[in-house]
N, CA, C and O atoms as a MOPAC input file, in Angstrom:
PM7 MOZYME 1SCF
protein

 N    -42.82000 1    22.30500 1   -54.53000 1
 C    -43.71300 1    22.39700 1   -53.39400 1
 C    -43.88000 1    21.00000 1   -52.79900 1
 O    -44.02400 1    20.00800 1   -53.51300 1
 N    -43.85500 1    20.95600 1   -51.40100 1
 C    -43.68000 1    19.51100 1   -50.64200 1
 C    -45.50000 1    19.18000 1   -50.59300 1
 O    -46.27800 1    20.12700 1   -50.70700 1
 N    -45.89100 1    18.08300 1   -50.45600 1
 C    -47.15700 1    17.59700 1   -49.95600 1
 C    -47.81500 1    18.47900 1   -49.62900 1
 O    -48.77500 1    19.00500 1   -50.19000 1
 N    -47.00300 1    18.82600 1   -48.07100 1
 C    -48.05100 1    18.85500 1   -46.96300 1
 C    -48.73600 1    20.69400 1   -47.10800 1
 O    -49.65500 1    21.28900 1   -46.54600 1
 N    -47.59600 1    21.12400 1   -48.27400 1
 C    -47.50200 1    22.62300 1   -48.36700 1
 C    -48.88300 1    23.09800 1   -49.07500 1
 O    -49.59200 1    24.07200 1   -48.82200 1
 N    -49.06500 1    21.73600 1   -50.37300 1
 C    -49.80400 1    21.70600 1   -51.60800 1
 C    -51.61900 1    21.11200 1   -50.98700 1
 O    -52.68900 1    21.54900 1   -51.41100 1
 N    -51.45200 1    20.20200 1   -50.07500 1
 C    -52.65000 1    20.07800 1   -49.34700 1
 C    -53.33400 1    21.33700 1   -48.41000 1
 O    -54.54600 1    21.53800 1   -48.33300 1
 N    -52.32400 1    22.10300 1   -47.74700 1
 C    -52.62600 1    22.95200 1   -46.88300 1
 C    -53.21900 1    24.37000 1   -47.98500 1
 O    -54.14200 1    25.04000 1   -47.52300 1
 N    -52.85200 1    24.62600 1   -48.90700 1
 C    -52.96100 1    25.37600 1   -50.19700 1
 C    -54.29300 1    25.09100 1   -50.56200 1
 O    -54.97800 1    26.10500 1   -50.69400 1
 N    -54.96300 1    23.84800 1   -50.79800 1
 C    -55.97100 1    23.28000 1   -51.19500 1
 C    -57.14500 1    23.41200 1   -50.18900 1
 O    -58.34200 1    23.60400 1   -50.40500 1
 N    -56.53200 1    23.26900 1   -49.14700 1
 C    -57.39600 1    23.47300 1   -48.01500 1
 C    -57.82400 1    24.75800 1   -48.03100 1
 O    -59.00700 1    25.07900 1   -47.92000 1
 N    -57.27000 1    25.21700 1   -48.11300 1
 C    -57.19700 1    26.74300 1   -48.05500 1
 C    -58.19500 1    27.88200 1   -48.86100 1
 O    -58.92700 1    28.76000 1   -48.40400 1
 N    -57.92500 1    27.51500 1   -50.10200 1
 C    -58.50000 1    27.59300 1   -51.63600 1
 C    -60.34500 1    27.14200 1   -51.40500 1
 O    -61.30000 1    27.86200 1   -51.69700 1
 N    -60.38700 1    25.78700 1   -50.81800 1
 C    -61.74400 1    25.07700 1   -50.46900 1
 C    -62.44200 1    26.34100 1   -49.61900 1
 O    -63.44400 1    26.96900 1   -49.95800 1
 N    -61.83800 1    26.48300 1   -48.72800 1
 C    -62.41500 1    27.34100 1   -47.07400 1
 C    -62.74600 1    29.05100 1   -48.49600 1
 O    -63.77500 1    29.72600 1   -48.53000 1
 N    -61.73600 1    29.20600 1   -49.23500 1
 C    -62.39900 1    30.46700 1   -50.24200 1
 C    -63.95600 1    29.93100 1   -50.79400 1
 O    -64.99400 1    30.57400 1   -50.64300 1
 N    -63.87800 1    29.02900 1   -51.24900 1
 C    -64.14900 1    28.90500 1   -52.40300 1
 C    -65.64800 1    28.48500 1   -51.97200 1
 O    -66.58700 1    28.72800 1   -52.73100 1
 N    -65.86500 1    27.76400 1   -50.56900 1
 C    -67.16600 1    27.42800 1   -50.30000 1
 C    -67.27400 1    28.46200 1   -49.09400 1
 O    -68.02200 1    28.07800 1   -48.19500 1
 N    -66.89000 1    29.24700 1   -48.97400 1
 C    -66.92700 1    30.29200 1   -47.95900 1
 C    -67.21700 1    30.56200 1   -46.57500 1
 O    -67.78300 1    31.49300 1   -46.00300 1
 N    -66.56500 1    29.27700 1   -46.11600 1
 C    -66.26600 1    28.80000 1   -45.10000 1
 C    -64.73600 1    29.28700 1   -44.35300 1
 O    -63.76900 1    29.64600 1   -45.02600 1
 N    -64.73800 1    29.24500 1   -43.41500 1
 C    -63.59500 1    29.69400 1   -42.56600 1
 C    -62.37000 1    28.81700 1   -42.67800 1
 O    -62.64400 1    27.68400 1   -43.07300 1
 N    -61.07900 1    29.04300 1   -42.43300 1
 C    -60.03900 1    28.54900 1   -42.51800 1
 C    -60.52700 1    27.63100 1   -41.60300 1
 O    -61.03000 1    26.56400 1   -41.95500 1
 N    -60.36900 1    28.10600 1   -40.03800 1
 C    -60.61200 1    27.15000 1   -39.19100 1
 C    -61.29900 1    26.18500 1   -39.10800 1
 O    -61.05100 1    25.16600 1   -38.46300 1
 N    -62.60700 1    26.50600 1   -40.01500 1
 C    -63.66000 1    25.10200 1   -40.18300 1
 C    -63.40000 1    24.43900 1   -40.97500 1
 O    -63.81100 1    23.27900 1   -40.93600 1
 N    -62.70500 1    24.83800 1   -41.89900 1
 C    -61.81400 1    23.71700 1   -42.55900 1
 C    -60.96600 1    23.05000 1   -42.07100 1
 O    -60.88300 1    21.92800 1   -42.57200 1
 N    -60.18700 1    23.29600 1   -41.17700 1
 C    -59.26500 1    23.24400 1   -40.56400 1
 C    -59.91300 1    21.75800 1   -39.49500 1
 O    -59.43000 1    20.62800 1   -39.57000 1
 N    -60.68200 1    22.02100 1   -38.88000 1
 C    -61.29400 1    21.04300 1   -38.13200 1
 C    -61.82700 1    20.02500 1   -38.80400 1
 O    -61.67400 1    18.92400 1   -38.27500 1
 N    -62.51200 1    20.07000 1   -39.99600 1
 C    -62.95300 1    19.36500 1   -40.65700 1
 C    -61.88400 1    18.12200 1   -40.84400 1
 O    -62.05800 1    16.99900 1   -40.37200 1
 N    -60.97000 1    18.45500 1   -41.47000 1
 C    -59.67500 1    17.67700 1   -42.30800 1
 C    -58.86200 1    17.06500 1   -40.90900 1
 O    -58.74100 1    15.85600 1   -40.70800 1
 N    -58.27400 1    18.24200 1   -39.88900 1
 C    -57.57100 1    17.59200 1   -39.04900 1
 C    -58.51000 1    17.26300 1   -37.53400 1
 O    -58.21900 1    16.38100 1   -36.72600 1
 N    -59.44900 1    18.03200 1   -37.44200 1
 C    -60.25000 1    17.68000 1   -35.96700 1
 C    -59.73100 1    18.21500 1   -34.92000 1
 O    -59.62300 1    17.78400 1   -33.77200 1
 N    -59.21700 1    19.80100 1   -35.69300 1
 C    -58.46200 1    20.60700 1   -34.77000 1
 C    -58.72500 1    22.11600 1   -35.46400 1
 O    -57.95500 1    22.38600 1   -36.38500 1
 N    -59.47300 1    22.86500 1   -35.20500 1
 C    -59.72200 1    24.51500 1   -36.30400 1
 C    -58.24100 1    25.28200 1   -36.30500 1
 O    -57.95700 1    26.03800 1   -37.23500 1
 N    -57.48900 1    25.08700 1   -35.41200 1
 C    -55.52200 1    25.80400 1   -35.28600 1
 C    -54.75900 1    24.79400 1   -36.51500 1
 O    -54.03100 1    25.23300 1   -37.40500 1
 N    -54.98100 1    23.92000 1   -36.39200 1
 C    -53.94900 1    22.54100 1   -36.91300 1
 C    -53.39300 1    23.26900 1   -39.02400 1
 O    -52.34100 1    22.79200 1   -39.44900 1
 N    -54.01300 1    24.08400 1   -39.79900 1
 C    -53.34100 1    24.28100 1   -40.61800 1
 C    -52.51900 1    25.58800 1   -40.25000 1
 O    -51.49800 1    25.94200 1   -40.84000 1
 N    -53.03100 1    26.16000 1   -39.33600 1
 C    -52.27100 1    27.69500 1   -38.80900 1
 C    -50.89200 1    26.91800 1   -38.12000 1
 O    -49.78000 1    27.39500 1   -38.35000 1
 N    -51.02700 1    25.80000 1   -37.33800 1
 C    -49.86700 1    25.45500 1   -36.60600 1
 C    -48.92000 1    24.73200 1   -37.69600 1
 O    -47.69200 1    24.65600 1   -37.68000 1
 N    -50.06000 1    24.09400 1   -38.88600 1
 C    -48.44400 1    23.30300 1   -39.63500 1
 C    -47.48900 1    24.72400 1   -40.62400 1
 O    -46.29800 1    24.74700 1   -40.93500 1
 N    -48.23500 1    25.43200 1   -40.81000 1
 C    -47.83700 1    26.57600 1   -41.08200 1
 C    -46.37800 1    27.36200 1   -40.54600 1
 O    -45.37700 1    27.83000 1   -41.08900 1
 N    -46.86500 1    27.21400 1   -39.24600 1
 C    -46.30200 1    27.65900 1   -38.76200 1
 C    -44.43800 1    27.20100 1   -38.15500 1
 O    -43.46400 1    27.76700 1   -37.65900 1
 N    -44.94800 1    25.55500 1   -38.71300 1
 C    -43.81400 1    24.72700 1   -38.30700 1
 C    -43.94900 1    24.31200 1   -36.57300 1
 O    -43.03900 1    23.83600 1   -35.89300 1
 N    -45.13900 1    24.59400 1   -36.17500 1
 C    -45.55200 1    24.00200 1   -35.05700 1
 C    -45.32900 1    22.82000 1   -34.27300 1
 O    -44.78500 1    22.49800 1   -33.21600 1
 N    -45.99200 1    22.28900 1   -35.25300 1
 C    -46.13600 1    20.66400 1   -35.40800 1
 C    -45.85300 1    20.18900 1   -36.41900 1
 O    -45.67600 1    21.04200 1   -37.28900 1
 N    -45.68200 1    18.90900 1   -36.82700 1
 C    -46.12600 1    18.16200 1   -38.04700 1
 C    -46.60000 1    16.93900 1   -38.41900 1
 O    -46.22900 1    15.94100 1   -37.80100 1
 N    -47.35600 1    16.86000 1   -39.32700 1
 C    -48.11200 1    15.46800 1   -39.06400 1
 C    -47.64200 1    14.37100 1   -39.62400 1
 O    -46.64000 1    14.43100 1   -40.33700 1
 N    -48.36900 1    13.06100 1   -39.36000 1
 C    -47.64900 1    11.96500 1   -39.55100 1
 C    -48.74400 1    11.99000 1   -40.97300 1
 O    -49.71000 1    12.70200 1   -41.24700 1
 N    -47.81400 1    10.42800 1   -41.95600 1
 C    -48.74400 1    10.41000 1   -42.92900 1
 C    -49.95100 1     9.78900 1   -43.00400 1
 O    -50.70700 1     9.63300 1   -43.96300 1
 N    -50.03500 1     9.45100 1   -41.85100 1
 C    -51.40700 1     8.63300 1   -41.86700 1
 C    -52.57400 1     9.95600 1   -41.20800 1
 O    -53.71700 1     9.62500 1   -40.89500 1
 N    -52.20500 1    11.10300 1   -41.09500 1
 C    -52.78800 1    12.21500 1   -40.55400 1
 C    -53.31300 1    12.95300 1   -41.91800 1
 O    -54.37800 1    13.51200 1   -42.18000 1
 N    -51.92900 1    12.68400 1   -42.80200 1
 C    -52.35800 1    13.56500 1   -44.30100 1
 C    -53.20800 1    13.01700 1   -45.10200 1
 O    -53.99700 1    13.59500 1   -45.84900 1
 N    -52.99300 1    11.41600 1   -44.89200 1
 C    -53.75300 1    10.86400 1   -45.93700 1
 C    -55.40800 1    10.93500 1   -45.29500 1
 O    -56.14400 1    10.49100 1   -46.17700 1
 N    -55.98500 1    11.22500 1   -44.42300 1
 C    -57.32000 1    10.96400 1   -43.83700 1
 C    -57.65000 1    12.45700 1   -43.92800 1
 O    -58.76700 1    12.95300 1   -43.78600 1
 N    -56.34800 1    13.18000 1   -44.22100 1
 C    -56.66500 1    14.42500 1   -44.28500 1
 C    -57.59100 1    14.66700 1   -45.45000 1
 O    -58.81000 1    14.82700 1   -45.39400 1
 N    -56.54200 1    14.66900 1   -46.88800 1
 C    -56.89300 1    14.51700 1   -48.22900 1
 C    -58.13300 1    13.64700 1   -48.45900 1
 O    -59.00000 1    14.13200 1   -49.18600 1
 N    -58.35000 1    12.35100 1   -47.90700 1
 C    -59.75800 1    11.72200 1   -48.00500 1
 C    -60.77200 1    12.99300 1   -47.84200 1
 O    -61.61700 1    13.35400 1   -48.66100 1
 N    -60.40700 1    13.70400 1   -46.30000 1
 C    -61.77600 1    14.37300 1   -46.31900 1
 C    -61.67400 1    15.65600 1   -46.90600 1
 O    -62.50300 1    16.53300 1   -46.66500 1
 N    -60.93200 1    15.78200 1   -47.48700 1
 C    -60.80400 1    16.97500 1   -48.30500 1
 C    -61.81700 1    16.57000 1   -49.70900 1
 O    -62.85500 1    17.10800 1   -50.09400 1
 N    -61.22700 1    15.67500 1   -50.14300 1
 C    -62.10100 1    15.20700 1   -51.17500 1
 C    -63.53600 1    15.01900 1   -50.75100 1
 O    -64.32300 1    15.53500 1   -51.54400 1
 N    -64.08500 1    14.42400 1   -49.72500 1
 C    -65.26600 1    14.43800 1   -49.55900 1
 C    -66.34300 1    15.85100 1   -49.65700 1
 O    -67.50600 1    16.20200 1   -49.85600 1
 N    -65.03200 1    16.29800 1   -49.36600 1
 C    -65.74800 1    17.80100 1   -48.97400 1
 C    -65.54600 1    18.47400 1   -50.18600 1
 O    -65.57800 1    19.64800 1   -49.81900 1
 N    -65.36800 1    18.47800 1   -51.32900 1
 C    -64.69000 1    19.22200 1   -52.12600 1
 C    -66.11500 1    18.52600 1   -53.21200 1
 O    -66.84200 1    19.26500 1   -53.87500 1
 N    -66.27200 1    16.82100 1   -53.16800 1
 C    -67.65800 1    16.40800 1   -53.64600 1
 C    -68.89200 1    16.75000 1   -53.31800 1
 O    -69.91200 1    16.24300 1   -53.78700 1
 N    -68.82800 1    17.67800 1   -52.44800 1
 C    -70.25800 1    17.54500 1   -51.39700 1
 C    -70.76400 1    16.75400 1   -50.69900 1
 O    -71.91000 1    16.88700 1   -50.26900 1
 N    -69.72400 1    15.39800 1   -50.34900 1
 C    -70.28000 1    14.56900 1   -49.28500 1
 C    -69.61800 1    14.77300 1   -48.10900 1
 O    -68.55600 1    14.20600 1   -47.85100 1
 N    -70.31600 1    15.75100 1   -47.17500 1
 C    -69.98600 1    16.18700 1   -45.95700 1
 C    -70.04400 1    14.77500 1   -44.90000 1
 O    -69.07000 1    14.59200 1   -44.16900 1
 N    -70.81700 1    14.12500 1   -44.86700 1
 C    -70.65300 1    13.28500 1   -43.98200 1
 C    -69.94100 1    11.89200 1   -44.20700 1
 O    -69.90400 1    10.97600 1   -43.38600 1
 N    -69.34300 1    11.90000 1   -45.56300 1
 C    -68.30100 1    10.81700 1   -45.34100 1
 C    -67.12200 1    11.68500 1   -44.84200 1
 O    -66.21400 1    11.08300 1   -44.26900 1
 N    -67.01500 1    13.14200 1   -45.00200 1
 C    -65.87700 1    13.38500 1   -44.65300 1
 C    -65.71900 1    12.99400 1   -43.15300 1
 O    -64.75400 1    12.34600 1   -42.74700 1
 N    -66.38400 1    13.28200 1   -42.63300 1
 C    -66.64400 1    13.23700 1   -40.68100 1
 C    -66.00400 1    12.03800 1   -40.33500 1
 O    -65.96600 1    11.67500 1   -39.16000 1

């Protein structure tokens, strides 16, 4: 499994797990509610400086610190 497959998975899992919407996850991490439906999709793809700020706020969010994620 590549990175961006295993982050988007995680993302994913989070939006279950705190029962929150894909999309608001989705915005959260990229600052876009489409952006894991589009990498999905082979839409787009992001650069790594997109993944890594991604994963930061994934983690924030995954600690309960919502507003470092922002």
């Amino acid at each position: 499994m590549d990175y961006l497959s295993d982050l988007l998975d995680r993302a994913e899992a989070f939006a279950r797990e705190s029962g929150q919407s894909v999309k608001t996850v989705s915005g959260k991490l990229f600052g876009n509610g489409s952006r894991i439906a589009d990498y999905r999709a082979g839409k787009v793809s992001p650069t790594l400086g997109t993944l890594k700020v991604a994963e930061a706020r994934l983690k924030a969010l995954k600690s309960g610190s919502e507003t470092e994620a922002a």
